[in-house]
OpenMM code with the backbone's topology and positions (N, CA, C; nanometers):
from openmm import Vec3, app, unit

residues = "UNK UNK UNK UNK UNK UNK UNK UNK UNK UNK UNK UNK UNK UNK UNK UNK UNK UNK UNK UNK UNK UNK UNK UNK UNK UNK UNK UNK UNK UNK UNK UNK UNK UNK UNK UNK UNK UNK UNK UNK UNK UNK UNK UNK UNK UNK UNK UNK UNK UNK UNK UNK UNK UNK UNK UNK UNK UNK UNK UNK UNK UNK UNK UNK UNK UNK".split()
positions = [
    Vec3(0.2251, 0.0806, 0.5778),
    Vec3(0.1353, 0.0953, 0.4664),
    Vec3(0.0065, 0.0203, 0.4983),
    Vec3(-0.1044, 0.0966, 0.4887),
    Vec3(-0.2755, 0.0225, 0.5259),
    Vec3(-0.2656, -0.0410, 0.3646),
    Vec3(-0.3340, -0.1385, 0.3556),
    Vec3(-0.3792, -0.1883, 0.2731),
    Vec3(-0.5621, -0.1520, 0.2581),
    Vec3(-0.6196, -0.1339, 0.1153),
    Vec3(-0.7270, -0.1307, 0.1508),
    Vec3(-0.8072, -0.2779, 0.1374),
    Vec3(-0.7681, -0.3465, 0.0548),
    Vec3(-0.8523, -0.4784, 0.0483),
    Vec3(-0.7017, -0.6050, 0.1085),
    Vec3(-0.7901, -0.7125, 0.1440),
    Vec3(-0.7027, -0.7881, 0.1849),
    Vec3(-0.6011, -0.8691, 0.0387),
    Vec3(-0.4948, -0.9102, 0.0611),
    Vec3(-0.4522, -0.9284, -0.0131),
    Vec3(-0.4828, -1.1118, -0.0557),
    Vec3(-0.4312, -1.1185, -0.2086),
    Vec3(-0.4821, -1.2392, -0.2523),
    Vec3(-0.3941, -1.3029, -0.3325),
    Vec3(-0.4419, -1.4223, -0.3450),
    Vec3(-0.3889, -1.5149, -0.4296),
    Vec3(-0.2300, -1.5577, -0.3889),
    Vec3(-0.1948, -1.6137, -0.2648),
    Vec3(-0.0770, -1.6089, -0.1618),
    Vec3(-0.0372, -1.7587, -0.1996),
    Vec3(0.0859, -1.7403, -0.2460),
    Vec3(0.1770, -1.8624, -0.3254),
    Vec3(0.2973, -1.8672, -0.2629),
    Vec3(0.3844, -1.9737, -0.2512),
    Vec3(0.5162, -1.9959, -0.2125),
    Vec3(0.5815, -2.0407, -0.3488),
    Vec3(0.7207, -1.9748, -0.3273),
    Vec3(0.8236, -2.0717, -0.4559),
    Vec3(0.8097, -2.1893, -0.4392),
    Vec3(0.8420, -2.2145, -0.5874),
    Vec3(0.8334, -2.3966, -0.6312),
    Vec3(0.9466, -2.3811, -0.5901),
    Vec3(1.0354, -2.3534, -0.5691),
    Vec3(1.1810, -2.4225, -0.4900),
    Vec3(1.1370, -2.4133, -0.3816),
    Vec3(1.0695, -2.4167, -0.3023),
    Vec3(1.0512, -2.4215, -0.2016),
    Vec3(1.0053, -2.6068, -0.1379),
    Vec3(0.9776, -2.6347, -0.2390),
    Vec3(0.9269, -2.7595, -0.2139),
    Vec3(0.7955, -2.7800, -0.1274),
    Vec3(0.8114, -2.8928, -0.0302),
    Vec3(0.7857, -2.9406, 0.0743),
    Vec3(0.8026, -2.8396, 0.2219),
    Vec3(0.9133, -2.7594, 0.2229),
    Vec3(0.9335, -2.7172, 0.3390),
    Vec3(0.8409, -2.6387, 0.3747),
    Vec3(0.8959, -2.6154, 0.5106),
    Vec3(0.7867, -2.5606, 0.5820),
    Vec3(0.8294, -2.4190, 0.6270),
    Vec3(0.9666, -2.4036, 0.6307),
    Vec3(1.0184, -2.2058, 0.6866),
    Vec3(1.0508, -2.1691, 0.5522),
    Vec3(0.8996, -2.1418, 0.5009),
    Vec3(0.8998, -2.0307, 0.3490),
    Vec3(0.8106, -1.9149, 0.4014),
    Vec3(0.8396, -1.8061, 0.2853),
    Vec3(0.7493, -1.6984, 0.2923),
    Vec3(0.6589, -1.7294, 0.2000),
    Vec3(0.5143, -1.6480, 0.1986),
    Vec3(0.4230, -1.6328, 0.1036),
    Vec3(0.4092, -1.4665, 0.0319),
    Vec3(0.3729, -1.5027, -0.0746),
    Vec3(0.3661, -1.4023, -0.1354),
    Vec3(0.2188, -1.3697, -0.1851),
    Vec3(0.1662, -1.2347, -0.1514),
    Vec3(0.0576, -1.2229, -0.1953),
    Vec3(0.0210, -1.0885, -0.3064),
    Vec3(-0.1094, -1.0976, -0.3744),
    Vec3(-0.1212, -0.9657, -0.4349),
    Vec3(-0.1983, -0.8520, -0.3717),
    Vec3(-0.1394, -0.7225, -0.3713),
    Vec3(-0.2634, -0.6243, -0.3151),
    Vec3(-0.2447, -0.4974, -0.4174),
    Vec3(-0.2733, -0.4901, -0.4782),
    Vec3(-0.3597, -0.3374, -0.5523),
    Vec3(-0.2406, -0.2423, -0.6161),
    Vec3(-0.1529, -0.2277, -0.4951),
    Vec3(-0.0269, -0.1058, -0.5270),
    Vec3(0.0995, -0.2169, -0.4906),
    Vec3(0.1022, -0.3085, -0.5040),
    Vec3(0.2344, -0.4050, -0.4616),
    Vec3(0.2128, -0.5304, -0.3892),
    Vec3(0.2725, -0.6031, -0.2923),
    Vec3(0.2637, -0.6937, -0.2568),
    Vec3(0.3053, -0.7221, -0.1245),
    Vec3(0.2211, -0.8481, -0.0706),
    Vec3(0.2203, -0.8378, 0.0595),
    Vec3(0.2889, -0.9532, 0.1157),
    Vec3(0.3840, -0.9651, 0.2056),
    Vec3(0.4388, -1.1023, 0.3024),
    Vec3(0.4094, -1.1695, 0.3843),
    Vec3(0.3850, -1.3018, 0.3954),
    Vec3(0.3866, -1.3365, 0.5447),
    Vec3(0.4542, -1.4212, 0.6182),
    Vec3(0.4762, -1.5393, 0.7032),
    Vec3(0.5493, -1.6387, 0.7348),
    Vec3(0.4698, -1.7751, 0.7059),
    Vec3(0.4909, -1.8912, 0.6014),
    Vec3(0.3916, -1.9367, 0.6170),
    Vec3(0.3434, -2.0286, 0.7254),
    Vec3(0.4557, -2.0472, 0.8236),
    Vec3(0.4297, -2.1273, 0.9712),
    Vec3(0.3097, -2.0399, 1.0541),
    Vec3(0.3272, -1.9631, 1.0143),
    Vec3(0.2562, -1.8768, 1.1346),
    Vec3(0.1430, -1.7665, 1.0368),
    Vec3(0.0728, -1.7837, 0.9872),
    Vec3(-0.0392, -1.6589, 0.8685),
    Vec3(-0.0394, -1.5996, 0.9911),
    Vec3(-0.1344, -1.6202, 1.1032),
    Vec3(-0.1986, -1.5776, 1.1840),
    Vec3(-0.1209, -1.4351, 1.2623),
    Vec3(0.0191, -1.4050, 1.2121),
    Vec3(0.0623, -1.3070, 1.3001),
    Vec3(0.0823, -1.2021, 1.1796),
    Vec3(0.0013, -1.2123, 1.0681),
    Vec3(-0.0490, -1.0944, 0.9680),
    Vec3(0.0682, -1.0964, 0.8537),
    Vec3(0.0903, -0.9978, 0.7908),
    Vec3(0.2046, -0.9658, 0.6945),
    Vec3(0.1941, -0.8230, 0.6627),
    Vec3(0.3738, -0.8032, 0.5711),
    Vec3(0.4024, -0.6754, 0.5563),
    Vec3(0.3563, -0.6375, 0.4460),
    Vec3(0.3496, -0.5693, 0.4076),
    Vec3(0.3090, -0.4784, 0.2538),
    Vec3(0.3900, -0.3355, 0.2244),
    Vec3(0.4308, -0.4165, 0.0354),
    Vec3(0.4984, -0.3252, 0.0243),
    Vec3(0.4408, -0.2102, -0.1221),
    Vec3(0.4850, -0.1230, -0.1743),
    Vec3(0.4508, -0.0735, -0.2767),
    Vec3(0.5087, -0.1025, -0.4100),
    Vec3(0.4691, -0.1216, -0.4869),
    Vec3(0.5078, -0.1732, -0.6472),
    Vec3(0.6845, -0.0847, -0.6485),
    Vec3(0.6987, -0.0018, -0.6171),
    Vec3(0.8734, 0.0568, -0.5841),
    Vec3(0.9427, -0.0487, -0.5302),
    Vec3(0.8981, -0.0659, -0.4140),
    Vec3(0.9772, -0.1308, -0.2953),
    Vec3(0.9920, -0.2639, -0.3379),
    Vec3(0.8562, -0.3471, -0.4051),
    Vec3(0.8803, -0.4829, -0.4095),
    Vec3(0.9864, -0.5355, -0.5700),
    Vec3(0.9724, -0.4223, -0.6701),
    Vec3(1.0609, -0.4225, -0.7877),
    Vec3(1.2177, -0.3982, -0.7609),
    Vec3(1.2054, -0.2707, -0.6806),
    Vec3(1.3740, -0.3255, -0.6106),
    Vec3(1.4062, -0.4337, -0.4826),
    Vec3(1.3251, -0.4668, -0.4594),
    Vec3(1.3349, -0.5477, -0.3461),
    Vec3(1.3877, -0.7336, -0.4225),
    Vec3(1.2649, -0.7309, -0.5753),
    Vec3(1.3093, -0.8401, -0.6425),
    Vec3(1.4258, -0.8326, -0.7250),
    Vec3(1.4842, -0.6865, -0.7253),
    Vec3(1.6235, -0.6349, -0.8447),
    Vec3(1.7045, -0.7022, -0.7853),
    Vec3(1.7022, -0.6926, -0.6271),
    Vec3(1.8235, -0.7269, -0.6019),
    Vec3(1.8383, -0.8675, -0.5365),
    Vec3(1.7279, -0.9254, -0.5502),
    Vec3(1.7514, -1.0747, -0.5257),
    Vec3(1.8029, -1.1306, -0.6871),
    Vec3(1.7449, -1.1038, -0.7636),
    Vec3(1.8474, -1.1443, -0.8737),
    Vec3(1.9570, -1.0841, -0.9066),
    Vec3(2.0073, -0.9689, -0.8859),
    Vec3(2.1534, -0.9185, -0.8477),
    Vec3(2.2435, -1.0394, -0.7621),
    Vec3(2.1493, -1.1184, -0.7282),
    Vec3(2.2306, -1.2048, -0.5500),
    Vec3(2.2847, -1.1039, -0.4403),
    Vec3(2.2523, -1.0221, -0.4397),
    Vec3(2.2699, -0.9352, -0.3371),
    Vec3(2.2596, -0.9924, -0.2459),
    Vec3(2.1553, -1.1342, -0.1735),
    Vec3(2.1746, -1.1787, -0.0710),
    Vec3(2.2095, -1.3614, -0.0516),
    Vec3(2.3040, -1.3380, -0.1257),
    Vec3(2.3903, -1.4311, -0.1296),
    Vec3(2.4317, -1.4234, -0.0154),
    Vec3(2.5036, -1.5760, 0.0628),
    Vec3(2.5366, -1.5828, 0.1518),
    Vec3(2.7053, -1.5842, 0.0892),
] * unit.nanometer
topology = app.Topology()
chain = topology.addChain("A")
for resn in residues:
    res = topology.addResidue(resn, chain)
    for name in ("N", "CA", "C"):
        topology.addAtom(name, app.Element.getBySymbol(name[0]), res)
């Protein structure tokens, strides 16, 4: 998926604390975009308002529960 504007306003969970191997989350236009935050520099994914609503369904499902 191209994005047309870069995406914004890129936040980590407050549970996340201090650490440092979190993802960021950003906004873009039709959904939302990922990145690593150790590393911005190797870009992020983007998804569409579909993908990222089931994508968050099923983290509160615990679907990825260990």
């Amino acid at each position: 998926m191209t994005t047309p504007h870069a995406p914004e306003g890129w936040r980590k969970s407050r549970f996340s604390g201090g650490q440092t191997n979190c993802v960021e989350v950003g906004r873009i236009s039709d959904g939302a975009a990922v990145r690593d935050s150790k590393n911005r520099a190797a870009g992020h994914l983007t998804t569409d308002r579909a993908q990222w609503s089931a994508f968050i369904g099923a983290v509160k499902d615990g679907r990825f529960e260990r």
